[in-house]
N, C-alpha and C positions, 0 to 999 in steps of 0.2 A: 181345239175344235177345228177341225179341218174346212176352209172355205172353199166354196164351188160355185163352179159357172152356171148355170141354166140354160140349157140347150132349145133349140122350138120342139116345142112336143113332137115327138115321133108318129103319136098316131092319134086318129080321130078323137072327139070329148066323147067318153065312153058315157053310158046311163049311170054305172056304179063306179062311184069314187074307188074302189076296190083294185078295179082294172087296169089302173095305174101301175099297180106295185111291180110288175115285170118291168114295165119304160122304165120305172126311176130306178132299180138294182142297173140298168143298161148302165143309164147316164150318168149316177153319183157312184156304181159299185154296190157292195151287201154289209154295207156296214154305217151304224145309227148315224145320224146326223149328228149328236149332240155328244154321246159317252164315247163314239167310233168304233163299239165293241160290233163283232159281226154275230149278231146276235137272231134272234126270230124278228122280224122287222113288218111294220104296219106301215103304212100310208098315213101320213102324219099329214096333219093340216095347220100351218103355220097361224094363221086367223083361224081359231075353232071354229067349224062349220056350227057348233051352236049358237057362236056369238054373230055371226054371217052366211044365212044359209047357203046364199046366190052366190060362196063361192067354193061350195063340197065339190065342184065340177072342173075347176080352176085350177089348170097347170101350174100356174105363177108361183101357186099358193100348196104347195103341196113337196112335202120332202119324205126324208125315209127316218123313221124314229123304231127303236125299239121298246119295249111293253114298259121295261124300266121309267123310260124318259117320258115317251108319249101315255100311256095310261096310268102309271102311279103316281106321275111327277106333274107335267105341265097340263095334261087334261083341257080343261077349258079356263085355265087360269087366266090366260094373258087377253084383254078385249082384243086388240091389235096386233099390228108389231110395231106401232110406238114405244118408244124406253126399252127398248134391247137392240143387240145386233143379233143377225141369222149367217147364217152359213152360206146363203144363195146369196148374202147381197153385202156383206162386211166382211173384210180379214181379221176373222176370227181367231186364225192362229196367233196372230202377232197381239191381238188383245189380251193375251191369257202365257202367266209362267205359268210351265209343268214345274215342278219343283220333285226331286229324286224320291224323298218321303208319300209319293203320292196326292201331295195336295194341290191343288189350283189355284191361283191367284189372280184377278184381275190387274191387267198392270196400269199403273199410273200413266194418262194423259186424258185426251178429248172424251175418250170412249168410254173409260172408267167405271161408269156411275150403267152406262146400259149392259156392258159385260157383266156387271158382275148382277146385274137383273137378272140376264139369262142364265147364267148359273145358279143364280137362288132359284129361278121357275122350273128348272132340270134337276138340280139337285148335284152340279155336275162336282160340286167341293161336299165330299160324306163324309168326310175323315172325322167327324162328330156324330154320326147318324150309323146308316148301316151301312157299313163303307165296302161296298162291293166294287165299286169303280177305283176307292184308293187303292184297295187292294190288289186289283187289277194293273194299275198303273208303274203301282210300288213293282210288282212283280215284270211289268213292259221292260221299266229302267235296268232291272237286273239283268234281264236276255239282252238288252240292249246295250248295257254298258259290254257284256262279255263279247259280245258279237263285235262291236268300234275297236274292243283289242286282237279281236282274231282276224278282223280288217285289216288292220294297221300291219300286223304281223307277218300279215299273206297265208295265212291259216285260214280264211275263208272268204270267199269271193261274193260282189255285188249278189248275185244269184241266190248263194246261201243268206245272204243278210235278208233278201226279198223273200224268203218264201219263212221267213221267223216273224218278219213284218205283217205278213198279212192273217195272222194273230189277232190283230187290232191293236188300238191306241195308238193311231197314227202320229198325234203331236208329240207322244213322248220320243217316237224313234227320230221324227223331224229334229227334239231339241238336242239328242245324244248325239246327232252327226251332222251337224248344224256347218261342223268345221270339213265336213266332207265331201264334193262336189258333185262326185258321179253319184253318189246316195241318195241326196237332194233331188237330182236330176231324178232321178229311178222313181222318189216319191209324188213326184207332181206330175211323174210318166203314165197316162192312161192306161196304158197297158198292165198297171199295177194299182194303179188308185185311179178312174177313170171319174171326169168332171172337177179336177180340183183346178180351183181359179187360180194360174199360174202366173197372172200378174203380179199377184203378192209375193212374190218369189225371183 
């Protein structure tokens, strides 16, 4: 799960929570906050506006989710954002193995116990369920592992590796070229993946 910065709102608090959706593709990119697929994407409210209504209007509060995540999964499950981490406000990458099989893992330490919340609330481990994201993932690793030998090789350039990446499944290409500097670079480069909190990196 890709972490990101939050920027000051670019433009006035619109009437309809809706209006947002162009700012936040600006500032975070076109792709879900949670699965990272680039998928059709909604204006996700991290505090469900049902559960608070005073803040459906609230930059703070507002990221990019796809149908998958935001309406069949997390809904208005979560009261808060107590007992998880988010993408705007915890390095979520480093909370979570990709694992090559397509599954997720919460990793052991402090965060543990909220990561793998937010993966139960998203649904982000399906490799038991309906595993369109494992499937997804399984398939990133493979492009991704061919593409680190056609790197390594000089059979394909930064360039070519970025326009195979913006695919989606940004964590799995982060973890296949983990060992690779300019890649790395490339992936927390706005220009490619725009709002990712490069402090964690």
């Amino acid at each position: 799960m890709r972490p990101v910065a939050r920027p000051v709102c670019p433009i006035p608090q619109p009437r309809d929570y809706h209006a947002y959706l162009e700012s936040l593709r600006l500032v975070f990119g076109v792709y879900c906050s949670y699965c990272e697929r680039p998928d059709k994407l909604d204006v996700e409210h991290v505090i469900p506006k049902s559960r608070q209504p005073a803040l459906e209007l609230e930059w703070n509060n507002l990221l990019l989710g796809c149908a998958r995540c935001n309406r069949d999964f997390k809904r208005s499950n979560n009261l808060s954002r107590l007992g998880y981490i988010w993408p705007d406000t915890h390095d979520t990458y480093h909370s979570f193995e990709y694992l090559v099989d397509g599954r997720v893992k919460a990793v052991i330490g402090p965060a543990q116990v909220e990561a793998k919340a937010i993966a139960d609330l998203v649904k982000l481990e399906d490799s038991k369920h309906q595993s369109v994201l494992n499937l997804g993932r399984r398939n990133a690793f493979k492009i991704a592992q061919y593409m680190l030998q056609s790197y390594r090789n000089g059979h394909a350039s930064l360039d070519n590796v970025m326009v195979q990446v913006q695919q989606g499944y940004w964590s799995v290409w982060m973890t296949v070229f983990v060992g690779e500097p300019a890649v790395v670079a490339a992936l927390i480069d706005p220009q490619y993946f725009p709002g990712t909190a490069v402090q964690y990196f």
